[in-house]
Each structure stands twice: as structure tokens, then as C-alpha cells.
FIKOLBA-169688 format. One record per atom (N, C-alpha, C): x, y, z; residue in one letter. Coordinates in steps of 0.1 Angstrom, whole numbers, padded with zeros to 4 digits, always signed. Layout:
% residues N
XYZA;...
This chain:
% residues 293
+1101+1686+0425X;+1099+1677+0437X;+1110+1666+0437X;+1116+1660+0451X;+1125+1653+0451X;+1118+1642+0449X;+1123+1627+0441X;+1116+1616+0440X;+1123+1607+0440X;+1120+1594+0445X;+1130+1580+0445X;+1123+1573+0438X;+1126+1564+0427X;+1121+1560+0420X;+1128+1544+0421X;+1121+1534+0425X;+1128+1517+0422X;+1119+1510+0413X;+1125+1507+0401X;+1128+1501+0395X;+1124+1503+0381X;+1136+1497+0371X;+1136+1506+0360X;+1135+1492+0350X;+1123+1486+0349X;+1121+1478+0338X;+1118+1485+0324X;+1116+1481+0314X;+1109+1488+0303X;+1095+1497+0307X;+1092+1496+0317X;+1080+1508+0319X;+1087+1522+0325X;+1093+1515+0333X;+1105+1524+0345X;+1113+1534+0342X;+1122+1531+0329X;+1126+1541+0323X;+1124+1549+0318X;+1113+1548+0310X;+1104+1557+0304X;+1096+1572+0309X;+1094+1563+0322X;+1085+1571+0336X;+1096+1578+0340X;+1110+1571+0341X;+1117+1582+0350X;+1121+1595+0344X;+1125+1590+0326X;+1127+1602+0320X;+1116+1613+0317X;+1104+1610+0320X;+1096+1621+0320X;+1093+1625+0329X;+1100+1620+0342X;+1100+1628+0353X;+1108+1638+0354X;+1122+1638+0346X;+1133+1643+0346X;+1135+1660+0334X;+1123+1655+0325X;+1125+1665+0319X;+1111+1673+0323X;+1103+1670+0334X;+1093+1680+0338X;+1105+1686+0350X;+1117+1685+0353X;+1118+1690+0363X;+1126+1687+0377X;+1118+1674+0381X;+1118+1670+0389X;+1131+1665+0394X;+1135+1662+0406X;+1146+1657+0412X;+1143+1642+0412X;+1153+1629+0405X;+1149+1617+0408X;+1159+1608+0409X;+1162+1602+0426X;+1169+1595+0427X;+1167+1580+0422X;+1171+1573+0416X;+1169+1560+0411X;+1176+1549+0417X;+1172+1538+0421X;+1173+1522+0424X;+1167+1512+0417X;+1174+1503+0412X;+1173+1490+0401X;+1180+1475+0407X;+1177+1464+0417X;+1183+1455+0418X;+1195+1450+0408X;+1190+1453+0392X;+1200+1450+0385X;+1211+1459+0382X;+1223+1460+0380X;+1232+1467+0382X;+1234+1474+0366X;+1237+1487+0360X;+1238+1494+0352X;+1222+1500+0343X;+1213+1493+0349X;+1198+1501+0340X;+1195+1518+0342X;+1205+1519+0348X;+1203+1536+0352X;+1211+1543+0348X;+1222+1537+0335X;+1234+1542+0334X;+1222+1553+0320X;+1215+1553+0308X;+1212+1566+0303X;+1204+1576+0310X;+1196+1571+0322X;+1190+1580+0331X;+1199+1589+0342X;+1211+1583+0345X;+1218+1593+0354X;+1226+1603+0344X;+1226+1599+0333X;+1230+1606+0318X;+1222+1621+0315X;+1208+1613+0321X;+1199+1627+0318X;+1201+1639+0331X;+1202+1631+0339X;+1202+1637+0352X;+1200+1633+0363X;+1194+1617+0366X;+1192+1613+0371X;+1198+1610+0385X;+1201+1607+0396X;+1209+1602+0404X;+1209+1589+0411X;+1222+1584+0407X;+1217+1566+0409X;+1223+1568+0429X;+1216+1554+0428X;+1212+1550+0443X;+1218+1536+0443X;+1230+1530+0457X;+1229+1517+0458X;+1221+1510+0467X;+1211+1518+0475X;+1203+1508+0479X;+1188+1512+0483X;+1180+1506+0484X;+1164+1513+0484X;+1166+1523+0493X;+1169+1520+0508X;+1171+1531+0517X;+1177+1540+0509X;+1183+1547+0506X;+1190+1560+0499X;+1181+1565+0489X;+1171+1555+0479X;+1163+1563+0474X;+1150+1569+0482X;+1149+1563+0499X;+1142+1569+0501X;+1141+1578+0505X;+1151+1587+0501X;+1152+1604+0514X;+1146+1611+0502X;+1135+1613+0500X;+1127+1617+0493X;+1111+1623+0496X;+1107+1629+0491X;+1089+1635+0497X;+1083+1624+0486X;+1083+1615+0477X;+1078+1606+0474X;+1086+1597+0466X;+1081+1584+0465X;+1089+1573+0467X;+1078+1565+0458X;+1081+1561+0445X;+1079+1550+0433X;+1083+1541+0430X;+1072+1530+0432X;+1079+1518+0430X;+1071+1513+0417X;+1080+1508+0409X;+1073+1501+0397X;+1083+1489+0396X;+1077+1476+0402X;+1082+1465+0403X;+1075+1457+0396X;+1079+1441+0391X;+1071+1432+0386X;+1062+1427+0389X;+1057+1423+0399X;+1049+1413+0411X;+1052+1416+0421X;+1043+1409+0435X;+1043+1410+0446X;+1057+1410+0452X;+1061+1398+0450X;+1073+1394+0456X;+1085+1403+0455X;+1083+1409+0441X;+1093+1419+0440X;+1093+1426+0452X;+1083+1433+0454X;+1077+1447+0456X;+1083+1441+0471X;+1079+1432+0475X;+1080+1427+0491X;+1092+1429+0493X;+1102+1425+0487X;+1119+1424+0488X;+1122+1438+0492X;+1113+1448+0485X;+1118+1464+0491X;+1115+1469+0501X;+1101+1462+0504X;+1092+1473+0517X;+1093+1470+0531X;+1105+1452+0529X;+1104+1454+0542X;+1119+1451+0548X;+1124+1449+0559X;+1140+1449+0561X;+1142+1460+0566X;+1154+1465+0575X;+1165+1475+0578X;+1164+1485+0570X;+1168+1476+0554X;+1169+1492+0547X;+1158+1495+0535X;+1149+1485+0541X;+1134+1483+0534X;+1126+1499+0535X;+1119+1499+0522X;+1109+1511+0525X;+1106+1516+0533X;+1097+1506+0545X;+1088+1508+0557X;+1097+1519+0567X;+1111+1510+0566X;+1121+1518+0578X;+1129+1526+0571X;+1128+1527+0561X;+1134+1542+0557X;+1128+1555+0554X;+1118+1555+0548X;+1112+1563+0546X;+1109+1572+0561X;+1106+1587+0558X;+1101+1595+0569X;+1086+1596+0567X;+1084+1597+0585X;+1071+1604+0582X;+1065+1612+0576X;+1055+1609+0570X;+1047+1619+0563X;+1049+1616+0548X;+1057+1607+0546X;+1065+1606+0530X;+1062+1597+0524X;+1049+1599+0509X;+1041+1592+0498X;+1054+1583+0497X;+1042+1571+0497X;+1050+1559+0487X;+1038+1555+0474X;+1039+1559+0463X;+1032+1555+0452X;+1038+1543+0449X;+1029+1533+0449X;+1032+1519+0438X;+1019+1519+0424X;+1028+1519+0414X;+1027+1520+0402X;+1025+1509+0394X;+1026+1497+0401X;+1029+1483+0393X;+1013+1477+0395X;+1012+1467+0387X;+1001+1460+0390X;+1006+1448+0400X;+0997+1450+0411X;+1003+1440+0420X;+0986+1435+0428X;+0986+1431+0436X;+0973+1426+0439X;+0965+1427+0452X;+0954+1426+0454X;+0947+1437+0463X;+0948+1435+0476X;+0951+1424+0482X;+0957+1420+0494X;+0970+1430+0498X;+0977+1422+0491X;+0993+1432+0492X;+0992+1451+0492X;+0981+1458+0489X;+0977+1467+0484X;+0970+1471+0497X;+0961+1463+0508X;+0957+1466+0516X;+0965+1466+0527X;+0977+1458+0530X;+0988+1454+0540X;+0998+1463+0539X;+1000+1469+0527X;+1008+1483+0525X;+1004+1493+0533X;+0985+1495+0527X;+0985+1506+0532X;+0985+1509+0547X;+0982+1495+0555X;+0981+1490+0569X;+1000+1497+0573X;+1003+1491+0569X;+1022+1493+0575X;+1022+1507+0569X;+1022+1511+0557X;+1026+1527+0561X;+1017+1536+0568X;+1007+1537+0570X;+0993+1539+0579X;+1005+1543+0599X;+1010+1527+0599X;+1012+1522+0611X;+1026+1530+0615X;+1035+1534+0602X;+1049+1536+0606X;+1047+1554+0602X;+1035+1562+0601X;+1027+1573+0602X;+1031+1579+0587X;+1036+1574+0579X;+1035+1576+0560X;+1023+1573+0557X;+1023+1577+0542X;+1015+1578+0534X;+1017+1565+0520X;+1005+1564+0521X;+1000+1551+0505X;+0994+1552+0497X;+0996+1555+0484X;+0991+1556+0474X;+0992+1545+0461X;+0983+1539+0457X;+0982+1527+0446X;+0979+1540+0431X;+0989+1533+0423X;+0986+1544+0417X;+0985+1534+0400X;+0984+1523+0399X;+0987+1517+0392X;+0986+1524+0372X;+0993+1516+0361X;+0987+1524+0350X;+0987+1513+0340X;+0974+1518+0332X;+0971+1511+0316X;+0981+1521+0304X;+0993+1510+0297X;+0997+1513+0287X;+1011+1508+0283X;+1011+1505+0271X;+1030+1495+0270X;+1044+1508+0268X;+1053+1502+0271X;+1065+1506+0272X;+1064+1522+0261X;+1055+1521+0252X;+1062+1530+0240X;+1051+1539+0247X;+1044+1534+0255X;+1033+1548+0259X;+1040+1553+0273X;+1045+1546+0277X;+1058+1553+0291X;+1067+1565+0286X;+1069+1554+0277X;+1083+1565+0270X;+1077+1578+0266X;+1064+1581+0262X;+1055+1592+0253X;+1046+1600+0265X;+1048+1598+0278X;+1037+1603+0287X;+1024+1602+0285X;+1022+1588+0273X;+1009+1587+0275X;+0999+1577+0285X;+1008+1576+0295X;+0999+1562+0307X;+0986+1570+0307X;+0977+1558+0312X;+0963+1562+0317X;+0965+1559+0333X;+0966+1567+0342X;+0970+1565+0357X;+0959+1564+0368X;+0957+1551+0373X;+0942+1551+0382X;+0947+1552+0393X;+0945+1561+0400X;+0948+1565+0416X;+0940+1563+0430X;+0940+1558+0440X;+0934+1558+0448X;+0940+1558+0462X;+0936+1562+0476X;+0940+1569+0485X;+0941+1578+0491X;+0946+1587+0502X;+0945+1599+0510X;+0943+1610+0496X;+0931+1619+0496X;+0933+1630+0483X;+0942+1636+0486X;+0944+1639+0498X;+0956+1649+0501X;+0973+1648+0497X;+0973+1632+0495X;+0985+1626+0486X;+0986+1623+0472X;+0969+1622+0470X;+0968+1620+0456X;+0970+1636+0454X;+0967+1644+0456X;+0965+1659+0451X;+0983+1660+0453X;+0992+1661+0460X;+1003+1664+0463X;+1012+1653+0451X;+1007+1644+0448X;+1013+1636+0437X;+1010+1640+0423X;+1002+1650+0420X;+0992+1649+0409X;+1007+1658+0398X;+1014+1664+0401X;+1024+1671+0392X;+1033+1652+0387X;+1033+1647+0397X;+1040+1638+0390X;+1034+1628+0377X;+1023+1628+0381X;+1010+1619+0373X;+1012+1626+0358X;+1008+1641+0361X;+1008+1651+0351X;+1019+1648+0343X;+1036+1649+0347X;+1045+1645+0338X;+1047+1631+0332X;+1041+1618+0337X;+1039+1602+0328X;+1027+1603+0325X;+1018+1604+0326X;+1005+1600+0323X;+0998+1617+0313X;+0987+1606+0306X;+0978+1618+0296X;+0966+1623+0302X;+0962+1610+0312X;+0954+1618+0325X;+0952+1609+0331X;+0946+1614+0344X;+0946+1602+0360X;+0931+1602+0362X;+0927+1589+0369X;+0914+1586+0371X;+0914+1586+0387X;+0911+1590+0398X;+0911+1592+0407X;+0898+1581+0415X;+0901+1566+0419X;+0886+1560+0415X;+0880+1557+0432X;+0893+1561+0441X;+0883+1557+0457X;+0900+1563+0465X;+0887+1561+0478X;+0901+1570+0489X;+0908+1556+0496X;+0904+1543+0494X;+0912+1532+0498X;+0919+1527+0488X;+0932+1529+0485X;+0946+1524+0476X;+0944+1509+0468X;+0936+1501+0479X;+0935+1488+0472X;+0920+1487+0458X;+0917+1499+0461X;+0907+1498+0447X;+0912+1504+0435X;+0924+1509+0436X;+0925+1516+0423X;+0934+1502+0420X;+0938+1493+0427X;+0947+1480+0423X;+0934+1470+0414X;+0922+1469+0422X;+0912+1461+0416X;+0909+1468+0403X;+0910+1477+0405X;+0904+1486+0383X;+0915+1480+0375X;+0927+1483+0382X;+0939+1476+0373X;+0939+1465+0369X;+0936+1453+0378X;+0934+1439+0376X;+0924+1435+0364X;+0910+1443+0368X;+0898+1443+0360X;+0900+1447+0344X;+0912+1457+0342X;+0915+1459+0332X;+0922+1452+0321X;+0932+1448+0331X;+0941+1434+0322X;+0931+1421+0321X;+0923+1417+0329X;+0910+1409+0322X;+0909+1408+0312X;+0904+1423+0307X;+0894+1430+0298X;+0904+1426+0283X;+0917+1431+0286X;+0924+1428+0276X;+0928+1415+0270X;+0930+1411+0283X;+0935+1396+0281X;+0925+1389+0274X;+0913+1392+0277X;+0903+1386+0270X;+0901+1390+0255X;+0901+1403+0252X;+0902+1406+0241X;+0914+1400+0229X;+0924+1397+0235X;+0934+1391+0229X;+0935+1372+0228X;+0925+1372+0236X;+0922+1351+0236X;+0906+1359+0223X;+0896+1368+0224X;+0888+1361+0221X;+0895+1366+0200X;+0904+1373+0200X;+0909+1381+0190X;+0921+1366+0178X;+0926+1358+0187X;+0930+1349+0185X;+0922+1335+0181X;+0914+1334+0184X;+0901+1327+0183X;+0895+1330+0165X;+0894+1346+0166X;+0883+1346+0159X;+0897+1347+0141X;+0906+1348+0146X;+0920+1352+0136X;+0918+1336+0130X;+0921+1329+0141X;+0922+1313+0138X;+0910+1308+0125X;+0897+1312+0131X;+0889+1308+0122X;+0885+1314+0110X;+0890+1326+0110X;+0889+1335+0093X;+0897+1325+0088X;+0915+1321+0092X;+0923+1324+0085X;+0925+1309+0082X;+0916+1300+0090X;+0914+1287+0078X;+0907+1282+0069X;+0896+1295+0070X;+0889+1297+0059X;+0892+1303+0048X;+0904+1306+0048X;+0912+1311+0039X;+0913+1327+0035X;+0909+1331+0049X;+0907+1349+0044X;+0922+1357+0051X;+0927+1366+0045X;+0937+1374+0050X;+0936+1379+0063X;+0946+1378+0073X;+0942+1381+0089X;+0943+1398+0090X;+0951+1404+0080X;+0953+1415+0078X;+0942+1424+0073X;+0936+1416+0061X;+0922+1424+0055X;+0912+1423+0068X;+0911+1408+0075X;+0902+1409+0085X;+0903+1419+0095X;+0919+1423+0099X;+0920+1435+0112X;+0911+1447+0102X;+0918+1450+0094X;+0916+1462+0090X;+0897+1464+0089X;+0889+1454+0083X;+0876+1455+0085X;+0869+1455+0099X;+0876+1454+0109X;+0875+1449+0126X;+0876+1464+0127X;+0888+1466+0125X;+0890+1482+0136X;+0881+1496+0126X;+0879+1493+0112X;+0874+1503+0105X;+0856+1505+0110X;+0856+1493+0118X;+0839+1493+0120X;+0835+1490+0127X;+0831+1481+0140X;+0827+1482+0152X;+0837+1480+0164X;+0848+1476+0159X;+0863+1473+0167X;+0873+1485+0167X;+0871+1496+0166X;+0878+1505+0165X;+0888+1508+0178X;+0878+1504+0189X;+0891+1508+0203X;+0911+1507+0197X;+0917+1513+0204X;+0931+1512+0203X;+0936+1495+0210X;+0927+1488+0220X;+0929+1480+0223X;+0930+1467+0210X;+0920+1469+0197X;+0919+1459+0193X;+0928+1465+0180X;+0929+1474+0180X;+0942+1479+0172X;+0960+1479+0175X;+0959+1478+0189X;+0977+1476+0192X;+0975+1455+0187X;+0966+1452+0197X;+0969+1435+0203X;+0964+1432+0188X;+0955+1438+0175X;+0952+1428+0163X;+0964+1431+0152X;+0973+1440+0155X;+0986+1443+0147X;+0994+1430+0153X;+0996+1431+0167X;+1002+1420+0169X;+1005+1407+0165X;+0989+1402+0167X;+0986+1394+0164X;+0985+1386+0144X;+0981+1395+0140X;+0983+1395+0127X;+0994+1393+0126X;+1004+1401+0125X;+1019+1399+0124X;+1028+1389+0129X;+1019+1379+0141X;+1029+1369+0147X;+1041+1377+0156X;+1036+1390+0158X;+1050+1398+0166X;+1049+1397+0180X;+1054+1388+0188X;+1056+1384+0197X;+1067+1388+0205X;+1081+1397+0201X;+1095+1396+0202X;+1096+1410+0199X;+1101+1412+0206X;+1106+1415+0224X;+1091+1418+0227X;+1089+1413+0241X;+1078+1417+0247X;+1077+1426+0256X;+1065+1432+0253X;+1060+1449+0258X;+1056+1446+0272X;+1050+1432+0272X;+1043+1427+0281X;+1047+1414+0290X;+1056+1412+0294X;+1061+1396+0294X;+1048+1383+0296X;+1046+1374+0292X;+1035+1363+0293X;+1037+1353+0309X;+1044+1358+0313X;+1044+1352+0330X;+1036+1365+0337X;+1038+1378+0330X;+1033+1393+0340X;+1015+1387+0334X;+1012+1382+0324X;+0998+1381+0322X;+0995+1372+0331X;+1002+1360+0332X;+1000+1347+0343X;+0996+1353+0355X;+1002+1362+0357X;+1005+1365+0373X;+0990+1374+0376X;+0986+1383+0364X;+0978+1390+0362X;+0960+1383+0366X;+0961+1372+0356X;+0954+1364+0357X;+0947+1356+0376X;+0962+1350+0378X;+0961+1348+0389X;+0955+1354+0400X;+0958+1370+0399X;+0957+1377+0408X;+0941+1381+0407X;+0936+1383+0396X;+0923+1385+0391X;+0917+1375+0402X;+0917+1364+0400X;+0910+1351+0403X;+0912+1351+0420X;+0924+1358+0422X;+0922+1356+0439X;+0913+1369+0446X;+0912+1379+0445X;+0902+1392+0443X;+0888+1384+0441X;+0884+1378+0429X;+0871+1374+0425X;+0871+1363+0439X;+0878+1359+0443X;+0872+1347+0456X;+0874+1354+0464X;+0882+1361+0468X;+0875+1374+0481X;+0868+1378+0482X;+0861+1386+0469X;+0847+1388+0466X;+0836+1383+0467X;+0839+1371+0458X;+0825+1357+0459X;+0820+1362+0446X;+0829+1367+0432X;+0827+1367+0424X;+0828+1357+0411X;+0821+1349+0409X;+0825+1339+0396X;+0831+1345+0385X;+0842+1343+0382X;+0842+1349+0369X;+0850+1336+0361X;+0846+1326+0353X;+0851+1314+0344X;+0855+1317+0336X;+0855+1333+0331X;+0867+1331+0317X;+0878+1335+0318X;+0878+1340+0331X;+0895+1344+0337X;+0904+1330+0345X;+0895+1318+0345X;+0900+1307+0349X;+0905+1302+0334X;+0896+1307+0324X;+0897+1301+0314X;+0914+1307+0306X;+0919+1320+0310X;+0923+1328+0307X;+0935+1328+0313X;+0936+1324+0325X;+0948+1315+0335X;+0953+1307+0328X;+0943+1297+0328X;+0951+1285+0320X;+0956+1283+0309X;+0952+1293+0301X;+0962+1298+0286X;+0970+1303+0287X;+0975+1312+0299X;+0986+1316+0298X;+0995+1305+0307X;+0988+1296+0311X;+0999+1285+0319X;+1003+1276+0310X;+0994+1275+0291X;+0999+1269+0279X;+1009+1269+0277X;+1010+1283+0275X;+1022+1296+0270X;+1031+1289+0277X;+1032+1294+0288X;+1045+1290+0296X;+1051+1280+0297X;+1041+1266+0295X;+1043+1251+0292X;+1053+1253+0286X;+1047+1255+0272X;+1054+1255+0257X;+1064+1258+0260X;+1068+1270+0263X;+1086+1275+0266X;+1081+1295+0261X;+1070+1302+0265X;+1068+1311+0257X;+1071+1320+0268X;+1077+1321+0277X;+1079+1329+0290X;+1085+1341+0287X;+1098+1342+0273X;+1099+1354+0265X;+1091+1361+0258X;+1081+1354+0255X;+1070+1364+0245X;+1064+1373+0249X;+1053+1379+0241X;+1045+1391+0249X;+1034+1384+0255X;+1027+1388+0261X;+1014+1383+0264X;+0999+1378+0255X;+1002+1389+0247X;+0992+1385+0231X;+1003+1373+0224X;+1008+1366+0231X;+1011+1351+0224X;+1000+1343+0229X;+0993+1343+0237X;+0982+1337+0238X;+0973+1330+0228X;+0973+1343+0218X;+0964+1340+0207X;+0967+1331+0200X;+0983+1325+0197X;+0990+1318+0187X;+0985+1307+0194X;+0979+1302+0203X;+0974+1287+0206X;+0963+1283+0203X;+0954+1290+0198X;+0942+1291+0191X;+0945+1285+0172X;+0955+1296+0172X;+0958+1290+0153X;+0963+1273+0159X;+0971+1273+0168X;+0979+1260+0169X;+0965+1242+0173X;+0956+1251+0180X;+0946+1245+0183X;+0938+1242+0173X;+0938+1248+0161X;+0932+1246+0149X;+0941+1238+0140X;+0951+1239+0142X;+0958+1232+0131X;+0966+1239+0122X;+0965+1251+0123X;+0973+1262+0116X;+0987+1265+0119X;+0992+1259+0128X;+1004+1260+0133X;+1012+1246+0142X;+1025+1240+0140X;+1029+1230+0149X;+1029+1231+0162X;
């Protein structure tokens, strides 16, 4: 399948090269100049401007945030006006459910197709095709996309035919984590002024009722103080957070520990932690106890 693929952050790459070795045709675009130089290596074909990646039967965006994502979809040689009729645009990124409904409105309007296809998993699970990929929109695009899914992902969750719900599972999910990683930080802090090993405590956590991979990637982390280089950046959790909280007031949903959960990551950021991963979070908890300057 021919594919255009913008933008090649640490998830990006990963994705592109296992598009590459299932097959696939993939023209590539990156605002920043040279990220495509070991992918056009594989085979890839670089692109200098979005319009050129989009002469394609589907079109992938895995951008940071909204704003990114905006920069591409609209303008002269923006998405909207490049692309042909009839021709999937998958966005991949976690972005948020407004923006997600206004997409599908404009490609809807300019007679393309929209697919949210957003995914749960860090860089090393890009690179391994093991995403977990939630999809939602036209089946007929989800079904015509599903070889691509097949080559990044270990399997697709297909959760509604409107695009902006498979963006809300995604949001709901980074919640889930984020929470896991404040309440993980929390409970680290309090063993480990008690004087107990944070390492013996992971390993008793995941051997017994904490076994998920969630509390086994983020309590390695954590334990370790491994923050560097981040999988996750701690402004993409900010942003995450944010986005959560604007959804729950569209809804008329209360949710106070994702306000709670905001504002930790607006700690982070204070502090100067904008490089770290997102499970830096937790380190304000030891620092809130006194365990750390």
C-alpha cells in the first residue's frame, strides 16, 4: 500500500520502519530536517513538504499535540487541500476530542476519509510492533487500514464508528497511567522512609497483586530514578492531562484526580523537568517527604 507518513518522533520511526519491512510503500515528512535520513536508508522516501506526502491512499500523522497536528491540516499545501478524494487520513497521536471531531467535519466536507487511530505503548514497543491500536470511524477505512495496524501494532481495538471516541479511550488511558505512576510514587516515598528497599518493594508489588506490565515498566522506572532520555516527554503528560479535563467538562464529568494530576505535572515543569519522562512525576512525592532536595 502507498503511505505518507508525517512525523518521525521517537514513536514515528519505529512505526515507519515496520511499515517498511511489511512491504509497504512510505513516503515520509518531518518538520525537522534529517530524521528520515536511516528510514529513507531502509527504503523509505523522503518528502519536502506535507503536500507531497500526501499523494498517497493513506496518510499518517503521528504529531505531538494539537497544534502540531494543525500546522499540517490546514494551508495550500496542508492535508485538507492535498489530499484526494477518497483518501484515509489516520491520526495516530494522542490529540484531543474536539480537534478529532473538527477533522472528521473537514475531511467529511472536502469528500476524504478520517480515521483516529490513536496507540497505548513507549518507543521500544514502536520499534517491536507491539502498539495496542484503538481505532474508530468509517469500518470501511478502518477495514482498508487494518494491514497497516497489522504491521505496528499486536492488535487493534476497534471501539466506535465516530473517530473522536477512539481519541477519548486514549485520553482515559493516559489517566489511568498517570495515575498509576502519582499513586506508585506516593506509595515508593512512604516505604522508602521507612526504611525499606524500593526495589524489594517493586518486586513484592508486581509478584502479587500488581503484576500488570503497567506497574512493571513505570515501578522499574521509578525505582531506578530513570528519568533520561524520555519515552514519554513530561509536557506530552501536561498536555495529556489537560486534555483529559477539557473532554470531562464537555461531558459534565467530575473527575479531581486528573486536576490533581495536572497540577503535578505543572510541578514538574516548574522545577525545570520538561526533559524528563513523564514518571518524573513520582520524584515529587519522595521530594514532598523529604527524601530528596
Amino acid at each position: 500500500m502507498d503511505v505518507g507518513f508525517i512525523g518521525l518522533g521517537r514513536m514515528g520511526v519505529g512505526m515507519v520502519a515496520n511499515l517498511l519491512k511489511a512491504s509497504h510503500r512510505v513516503a515520509v515528512y518531518n518538520r525537522t530536517a534529517g530524521k528520515d535520513r536511516t528510514l529513507v536508508e531502509q527504503g523509505a522516501t523522503p518528502c519536502a513538504s506535507v503536500a507531497a506526502a500526501c499523494r498517497s491512499d493513506v496518510v499518517i500523522t503521528m504529531l505531538a499535540d494539537d497544534a502540531a497536528l494543525e500546522t499540517v491540516v490546514h494551508g495550500e499545501q496542508g492535508l485538507i487541500a492535498a489530499m484526494r478524494p477518497g483518501t484515509v487520513h489516520v491520526c495516530m497521536a494522542t490529540i484531543g476530542v474536539a480537534l478529532s471531531e473538527r477533522l472528521a467535519t473537514l475531511h467529511a466536507e472536502a469528500g476524504q476519509r478520517y480515521v483516529a487511530a490513536p496507540v497505548f505503548g513507549r518507543p521500544e514497543a514502536a520499534a517491536a510492533a507491539l502498539l495496542f491500536i484503538v481505532a474508530a470511524g468509517d469500518a470501511e477505512a478502518i477495514a482498508a487500514c487494518r494491514p497497516l495496524f497489522d504491521a505496528m501494532g499486536q492488535k487493534t481495538f476497534v471501539v466506535g464508528d465516530r473517530p473522536h471516541m477512539a481519541n477519548l479511550v486514549k485520553l482515559s488511558g493516559n489517566y489511568l497511567i498517570a495515575s498509576v505512576i502519582e499513586a506508585l510514587g506516593e506509595a515508593m516515598a512512604l516505604v522508602g522512609k521507612g526504611g525499606i528497599d524500593k526495589h524489594q518493594y517493586l518486586e513484592l508489588l508486581t509478584s502479587t497483586l500488581f503484576g500488570a506490565p503497567v506497574y512493571k515498566t513505570y515501578g522499574g522506572l521509578i525505582a531506578n530514578e530513570q528519568f533520561e532520555p524520555a519515552g514519554f516527554a513530561a509536557p506530552l503528560g501536561y498536555k495529556d492531562m489537560r486534555l483529559v479535563l477539557e473532554a470531562s467538562a464537555d461531558l459534565r464529568v467530575p473527575m479531581p484526580l486528573a486536576s490533581l494530576l495536572r497540577d503535578r505535572f505543572l510541578t514538574l515543569l516548574a522545577q525545570g523537568g520538561e526533559h524528563l519522562d513523564w514518571s518524573a512525576i513520582s520524584a515529587l512525592a519522595a521530594k514532598d517527604a523529604g527524601l530528596k532536595e
